[in-house]
C-alpha positions in Angstrom: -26.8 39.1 -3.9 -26.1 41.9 -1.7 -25.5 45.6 -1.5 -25.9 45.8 -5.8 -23.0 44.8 -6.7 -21.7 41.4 -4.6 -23.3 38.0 -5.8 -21.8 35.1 -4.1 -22.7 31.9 -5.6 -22.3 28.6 -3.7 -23.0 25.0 -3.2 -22.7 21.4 -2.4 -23.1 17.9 -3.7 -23.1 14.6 -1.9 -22.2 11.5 -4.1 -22.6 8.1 -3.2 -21.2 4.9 -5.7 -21.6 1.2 -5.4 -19.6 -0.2 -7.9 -19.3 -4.1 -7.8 -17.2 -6.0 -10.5 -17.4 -10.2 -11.3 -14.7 -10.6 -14.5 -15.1 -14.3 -13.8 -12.1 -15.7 -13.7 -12.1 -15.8 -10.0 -11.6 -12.1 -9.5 -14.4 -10.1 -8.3 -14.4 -6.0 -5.8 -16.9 -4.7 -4.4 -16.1 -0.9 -4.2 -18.3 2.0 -2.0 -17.2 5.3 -2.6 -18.4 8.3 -1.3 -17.6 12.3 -1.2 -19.2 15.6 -0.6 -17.6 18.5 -3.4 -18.4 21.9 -2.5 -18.2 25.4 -5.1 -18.0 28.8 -4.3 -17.8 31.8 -6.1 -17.6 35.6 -5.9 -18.8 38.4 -8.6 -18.5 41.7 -8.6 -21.2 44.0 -10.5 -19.8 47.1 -12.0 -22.0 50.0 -13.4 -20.5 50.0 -16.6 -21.0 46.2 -17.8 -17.9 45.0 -16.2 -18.3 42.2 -14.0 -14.9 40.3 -12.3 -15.3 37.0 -10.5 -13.0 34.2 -8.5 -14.6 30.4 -8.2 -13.3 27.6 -6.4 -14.8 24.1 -7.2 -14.5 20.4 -6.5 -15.2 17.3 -8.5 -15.5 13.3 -7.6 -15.1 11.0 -10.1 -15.2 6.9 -9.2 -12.2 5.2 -11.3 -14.1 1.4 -12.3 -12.0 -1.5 -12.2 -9.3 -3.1 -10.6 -5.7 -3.5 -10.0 -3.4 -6.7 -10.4 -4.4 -7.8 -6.8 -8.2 -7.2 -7.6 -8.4 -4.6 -5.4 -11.0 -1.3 -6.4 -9.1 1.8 -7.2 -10.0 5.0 -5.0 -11.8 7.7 -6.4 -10.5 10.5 -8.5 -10.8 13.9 -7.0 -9.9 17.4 -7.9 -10.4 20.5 -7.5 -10.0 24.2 -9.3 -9.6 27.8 -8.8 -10.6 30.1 -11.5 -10.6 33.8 -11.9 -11.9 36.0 -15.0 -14.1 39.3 -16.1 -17.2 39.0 -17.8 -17.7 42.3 -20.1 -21.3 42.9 -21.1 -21.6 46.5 -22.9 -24.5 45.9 -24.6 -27.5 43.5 -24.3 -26.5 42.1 -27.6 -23.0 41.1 -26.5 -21.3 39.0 -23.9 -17.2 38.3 -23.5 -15.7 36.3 -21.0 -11.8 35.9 -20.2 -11.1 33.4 -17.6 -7.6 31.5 -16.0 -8.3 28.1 -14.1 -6.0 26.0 -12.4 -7.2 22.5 -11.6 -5.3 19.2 -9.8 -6.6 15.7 -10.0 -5.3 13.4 -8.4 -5.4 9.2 -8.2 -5.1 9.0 -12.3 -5.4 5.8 -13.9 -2.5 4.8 -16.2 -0.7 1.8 -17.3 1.2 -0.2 -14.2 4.7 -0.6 -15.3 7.2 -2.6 -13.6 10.4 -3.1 -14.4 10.1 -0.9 -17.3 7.8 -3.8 -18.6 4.1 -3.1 -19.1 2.3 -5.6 -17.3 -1.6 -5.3 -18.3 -2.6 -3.9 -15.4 -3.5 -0.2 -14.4 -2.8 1.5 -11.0 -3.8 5.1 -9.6 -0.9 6.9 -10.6 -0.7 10.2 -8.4 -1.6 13.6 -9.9 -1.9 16.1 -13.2 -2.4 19.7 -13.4 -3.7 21.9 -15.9 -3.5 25.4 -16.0 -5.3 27.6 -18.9 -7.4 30.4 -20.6 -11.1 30.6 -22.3 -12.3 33.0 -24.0 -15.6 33.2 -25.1 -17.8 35.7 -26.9 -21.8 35.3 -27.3 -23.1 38.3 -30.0 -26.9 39.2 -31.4 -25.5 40.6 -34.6 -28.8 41.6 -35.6 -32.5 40.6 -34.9 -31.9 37.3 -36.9 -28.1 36.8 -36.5 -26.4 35.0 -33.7 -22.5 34.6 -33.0 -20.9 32.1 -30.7 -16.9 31.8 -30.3 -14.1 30.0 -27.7 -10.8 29.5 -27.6 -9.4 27.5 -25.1 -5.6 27.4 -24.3 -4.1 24.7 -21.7 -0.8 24.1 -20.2 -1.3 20.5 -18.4 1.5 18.4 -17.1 1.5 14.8 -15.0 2.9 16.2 -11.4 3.4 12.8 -9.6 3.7 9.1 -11.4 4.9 5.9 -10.4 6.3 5.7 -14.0 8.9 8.8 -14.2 6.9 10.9 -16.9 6.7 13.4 -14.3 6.6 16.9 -16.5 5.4 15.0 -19.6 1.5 16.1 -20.8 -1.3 13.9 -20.2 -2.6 12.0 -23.3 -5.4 13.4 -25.2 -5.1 16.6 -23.8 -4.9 18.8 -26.8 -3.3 22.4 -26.0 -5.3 24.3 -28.3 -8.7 24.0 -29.0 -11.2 26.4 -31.0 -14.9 26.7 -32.2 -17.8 28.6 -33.5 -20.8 28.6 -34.4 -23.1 31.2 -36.2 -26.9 30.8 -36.1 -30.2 32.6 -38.4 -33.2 32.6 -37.2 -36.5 33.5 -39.4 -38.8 36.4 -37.8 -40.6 37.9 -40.3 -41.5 35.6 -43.4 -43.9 32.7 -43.6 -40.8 30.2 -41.8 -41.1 32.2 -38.6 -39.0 30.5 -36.7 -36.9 28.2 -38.6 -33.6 28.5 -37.2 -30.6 27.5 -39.2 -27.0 27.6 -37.7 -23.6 25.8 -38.6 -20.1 26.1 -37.4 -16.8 24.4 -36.7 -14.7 22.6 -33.8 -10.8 22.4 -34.0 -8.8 20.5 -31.6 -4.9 20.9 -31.7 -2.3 18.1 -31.6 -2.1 16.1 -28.8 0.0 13.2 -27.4 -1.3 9.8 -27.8 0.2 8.4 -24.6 1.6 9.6 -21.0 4.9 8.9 -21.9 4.7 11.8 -25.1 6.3 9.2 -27.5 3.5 9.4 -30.5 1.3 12.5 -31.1 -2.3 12.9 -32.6 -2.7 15.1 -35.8 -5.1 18.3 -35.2 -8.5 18.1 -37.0 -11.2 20.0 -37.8 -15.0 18.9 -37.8 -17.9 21.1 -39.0 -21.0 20.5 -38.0 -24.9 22.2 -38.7 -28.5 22.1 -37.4 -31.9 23.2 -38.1 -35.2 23.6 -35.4 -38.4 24.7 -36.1 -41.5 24.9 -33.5 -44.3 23.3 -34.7 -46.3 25.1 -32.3 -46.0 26.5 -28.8 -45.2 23.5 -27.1 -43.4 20.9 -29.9 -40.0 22.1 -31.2 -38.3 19.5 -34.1 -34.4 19.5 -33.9 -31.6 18.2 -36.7 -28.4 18.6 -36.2 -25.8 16.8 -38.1 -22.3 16.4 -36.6 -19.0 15.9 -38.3 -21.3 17.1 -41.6 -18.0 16.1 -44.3 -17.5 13.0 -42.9 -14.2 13.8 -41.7 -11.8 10.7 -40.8 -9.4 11.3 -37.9 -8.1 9.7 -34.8 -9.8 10.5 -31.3 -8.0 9.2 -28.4 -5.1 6.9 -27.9 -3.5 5.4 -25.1 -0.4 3.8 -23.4 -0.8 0.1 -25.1 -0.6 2.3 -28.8 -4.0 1.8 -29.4 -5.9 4.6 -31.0 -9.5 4.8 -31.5 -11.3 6.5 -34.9 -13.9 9.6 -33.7 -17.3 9.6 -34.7 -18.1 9.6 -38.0 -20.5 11.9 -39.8 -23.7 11.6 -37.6 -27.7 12.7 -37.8 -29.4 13.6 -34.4 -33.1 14.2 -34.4 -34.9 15.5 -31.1 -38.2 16.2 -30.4 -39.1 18.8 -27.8 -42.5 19.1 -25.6 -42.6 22.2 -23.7 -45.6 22.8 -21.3 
């Protein structure tokens, strides 16, 4: 941070993956893949709350398995550019508006050759999404808490070996939504019992690259409870997909879809020194 108002954020990462595959039936890789990713980022401080900032990041991801030869796939990359205001008037209340544009490239998908689908899966080329989040954190009051996003995403498949250039990526929903409000005890004999519940909605998607078959949209709601034992131990519930809603997750390119989680109990314990 300099001069008051300037903070400039940045970093680096240095990732380093062995990845060594035996499906015995005679084919085996041995993959090493390796990549330094770099961020940086710019804010400006104003004196009234209102804070503008531009990032730039970049991501590795190793891509497991093989293709039809046996040969590892290379690693996907990508990177993103993002620019958005962060508006704090008050100490109660945070907003953030922010447009990103990210690029991946080497994308798995289904080989297909002569419009036949063999099995296999290659490194397809490149997708790009482009978007908006916005995001608002609120103490309504002393017991009170607010939390609510929307996302918005335009993402398209850029370069393919299968011509669905232009077509959206599979299970990238264009909309998706949630909130969560949260009360805390302060002043009755459950002095810190916290009580929260909220909801997660995720638009219609397509089910493969090729847009043929789409997802419905569904909407889960989910709740938790903590309360701190003492100073140091904190119990946690938190129950996920609390109706038991049925819907479909993910699909993919071979027309197999895949049911999300059902209704689901976590329990933590945590141990603060």
């Amino acid at each position: 941070k300099f001069d008051d108002h300037w903070i400039v954020t940045a970093g680096g990462r240095y990732d380093y993956v062995r990845n060594a595959l035996d499906n015995h039936v005679g084919a085996s890789s041995n993959q090493k893949d390796n990549a330094f990713t770099g961020r940086l980022g710019l804010t400006y401080l104003t004196d009234f709350g209102l804070a503008p900032y531009v990032s730039y990041a970049e991501s590795f991801t190793p891509n497991t398995g093989t293709d039809r030869n046996g040969s590892a796939f290379d690693p996907s990359m990508a990177h993103q550019w993002e620019v958005g205001v962060k508006y704090q008037p008050t100490d109660a209340i945070l907003m953030t508006l922010a447009a990103y544009d990210l690029t991946k490239t080497n994308v798995l998908t289904t080989e297909i050759v002569g419009g036949v689908n063999t099995g296999f899966t290659v490194a397809s080329g490149e997708q790009q999404s482009r978007g908006i989040e916005a995001e608002i954190k609120a103490r309504l009051d002393q017991h009170w808490d607010l939390i609510a996003s929307y996302t918005y995403t335009h993402a398209e498949i850029t370069k393919s070996n299968r011509g669905d250039e232009g077509k959206r990526p599979a299970n990238v929903p264009r909309h998706m939504a949630s909130t969560w409000l949260n009360y805390t005890f302060n002043d009755t004999p459950l002095k810190g019992l916290s009580l929260g519940g909220g909801a997660r909605y995720t638009g219609v998607l397509y089910g493969d690259n090729g847009n043929t078959y789409h997802i419905d949209n569904y909407t889960l709601f989910d709740a938790g409870a903590s309360y701190p034992i003492n100073k140091h131990v904190t119990v946690s519930v938190n129950a996920q997909n609390l109706l038991d809603t049925e819907y479909v997750a993910t699909c993919d390119d071979s027309y197999e879809c895949y049911p999300g989680m059902r209704r689901t109990l976590l329990t933590s314990v945590k141990y603060s020194w």
